[in-house]
C-alpha positions in Angstrom: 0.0 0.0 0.0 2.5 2.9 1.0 4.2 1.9 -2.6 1.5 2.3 -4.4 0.5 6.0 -2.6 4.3 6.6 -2.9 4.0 6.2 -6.8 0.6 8.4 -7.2 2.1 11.0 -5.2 5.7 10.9 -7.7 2.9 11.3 -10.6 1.4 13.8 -9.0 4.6 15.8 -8.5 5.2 15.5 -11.8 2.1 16.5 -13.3 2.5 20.0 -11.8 6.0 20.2 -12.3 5.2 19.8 -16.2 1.9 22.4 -15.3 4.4 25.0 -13.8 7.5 24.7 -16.4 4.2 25.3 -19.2 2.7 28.5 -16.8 6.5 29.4 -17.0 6.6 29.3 -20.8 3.5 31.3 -21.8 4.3 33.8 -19.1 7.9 34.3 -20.2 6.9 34.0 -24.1 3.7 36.5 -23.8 6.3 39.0 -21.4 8.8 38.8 -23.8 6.7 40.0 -26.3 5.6 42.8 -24.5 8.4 44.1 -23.1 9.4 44.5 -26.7 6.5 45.6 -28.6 7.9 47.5 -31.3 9.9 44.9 -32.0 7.0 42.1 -32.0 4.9 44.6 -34.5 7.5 44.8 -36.8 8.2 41.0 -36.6 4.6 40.5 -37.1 4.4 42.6 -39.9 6.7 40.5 -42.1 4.3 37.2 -41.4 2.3 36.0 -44.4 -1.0 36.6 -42.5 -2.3 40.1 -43.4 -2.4 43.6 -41.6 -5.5 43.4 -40.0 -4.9 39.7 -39.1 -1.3 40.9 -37.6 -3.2 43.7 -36.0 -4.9 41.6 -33.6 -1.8 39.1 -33.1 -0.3 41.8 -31.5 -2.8 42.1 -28.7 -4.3 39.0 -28.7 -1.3 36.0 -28.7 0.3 37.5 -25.4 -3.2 37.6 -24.1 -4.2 34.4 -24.8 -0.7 33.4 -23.7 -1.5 35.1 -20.1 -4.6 33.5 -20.0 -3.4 30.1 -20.9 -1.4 30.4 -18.0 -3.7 31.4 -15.7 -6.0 28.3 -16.4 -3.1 26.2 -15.7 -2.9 27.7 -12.2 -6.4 27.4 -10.9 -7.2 23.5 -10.2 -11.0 24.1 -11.3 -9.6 25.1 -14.8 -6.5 23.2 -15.1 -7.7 21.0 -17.7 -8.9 23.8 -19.5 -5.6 25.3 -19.6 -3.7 22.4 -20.6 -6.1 21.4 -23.5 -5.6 25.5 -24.9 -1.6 24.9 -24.6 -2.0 21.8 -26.7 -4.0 24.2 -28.9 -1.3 26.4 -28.3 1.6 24.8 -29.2 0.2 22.3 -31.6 -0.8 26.0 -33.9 3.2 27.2 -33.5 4.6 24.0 -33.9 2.9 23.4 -37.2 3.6 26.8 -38.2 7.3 26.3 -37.3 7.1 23.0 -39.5 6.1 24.6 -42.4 8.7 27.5 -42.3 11.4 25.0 -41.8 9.8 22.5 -44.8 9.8 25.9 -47.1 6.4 26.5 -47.7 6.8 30.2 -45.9 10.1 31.6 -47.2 12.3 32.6 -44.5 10.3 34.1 -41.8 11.1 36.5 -38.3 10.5 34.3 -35.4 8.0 36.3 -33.3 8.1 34.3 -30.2 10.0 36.4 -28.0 13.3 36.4 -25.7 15.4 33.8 -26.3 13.3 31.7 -28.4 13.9 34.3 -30.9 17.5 32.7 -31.2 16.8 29.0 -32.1 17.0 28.2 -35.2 13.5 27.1 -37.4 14.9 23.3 -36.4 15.8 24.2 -33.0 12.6 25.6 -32.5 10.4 22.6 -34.3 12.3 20.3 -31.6 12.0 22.8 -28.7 8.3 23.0 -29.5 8.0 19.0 -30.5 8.9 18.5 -27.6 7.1 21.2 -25.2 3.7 19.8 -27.0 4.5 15.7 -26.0 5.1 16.9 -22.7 2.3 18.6 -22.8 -0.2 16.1 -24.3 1.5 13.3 -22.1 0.2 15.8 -18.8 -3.1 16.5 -20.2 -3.6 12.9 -20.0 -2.2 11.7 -17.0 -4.0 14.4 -15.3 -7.5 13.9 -16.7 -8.0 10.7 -18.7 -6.2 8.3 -16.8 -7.9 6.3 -14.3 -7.3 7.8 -11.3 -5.1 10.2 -11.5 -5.6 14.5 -10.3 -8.2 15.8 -12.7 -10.0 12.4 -12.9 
């Protein structure tokens, strides 16, 4: 018995280990790109999307960022939160996987900080891997038998 409560309590620590270093991302990636602004506009502007569409980036991604991460701090909408982070990640990561396939010529990374630094591969791993993590959490934490969020 105190193996088995030793083991759900190791999952459990790990579930909001992975919860926090994800509130950490979106907080530091929506921060990042407004502490910088100007420099997210003007990264924005050279995206493929549109001026109106970049318009509303520039408010709305570090908002929804924010938001995401407070979801994934309150335990009543921590699901929530994890399923938009998929969402999330699963939008840049695709994104990211064209640029690096070609289909978008060579393209500013808007991401902020020092994301801004990683290479298109780099960043298809670092996100690759940021969305398993992710997906893996969402469900331990709410479709596994037992577990948090069950």
């Amino acid at each position: 018995m105190e193996s088995i409560f030793r083991k759900d309590h190791q999952k459990e620590y790990w579930i909001q280990f992975i919860i926090n270093t994800l509130i950490i991302l979106w907080i530091y990636t929506a921060g990042s790109k407004l502490m910088d602004l100007e420099d997210f506009k003007r990264q924005l502007a050279l995206q493929p999307f549109g001026s109106v569409i970049n318009s509303m980036l520039v408010y709305a991604l570090p908002a929804i960022e924010i938001f995401t991460a407070v979801l994934l701090t309150l335990k009543k909408t921590k699901t929530t939160g994890l399923v938009l982070s998929a969402v999330l990640l699963t939008v840049f990561t695709l994104y990211v996987l064209l640029v690096v396939v070609g289909y978008f010529t060579k393209m500013p990374c808007s991401c902020g900080g020092v994301l801004e630094f990683l290479s298109w591969k780099a960043h298809l791993i670092f996100n690759v891997f940021f969305l398993t993590i992710n997906l893996i959490t969402l469900y331990q934490y709410k479709f596994k038998k037992g577990g948090p969020g069950a």
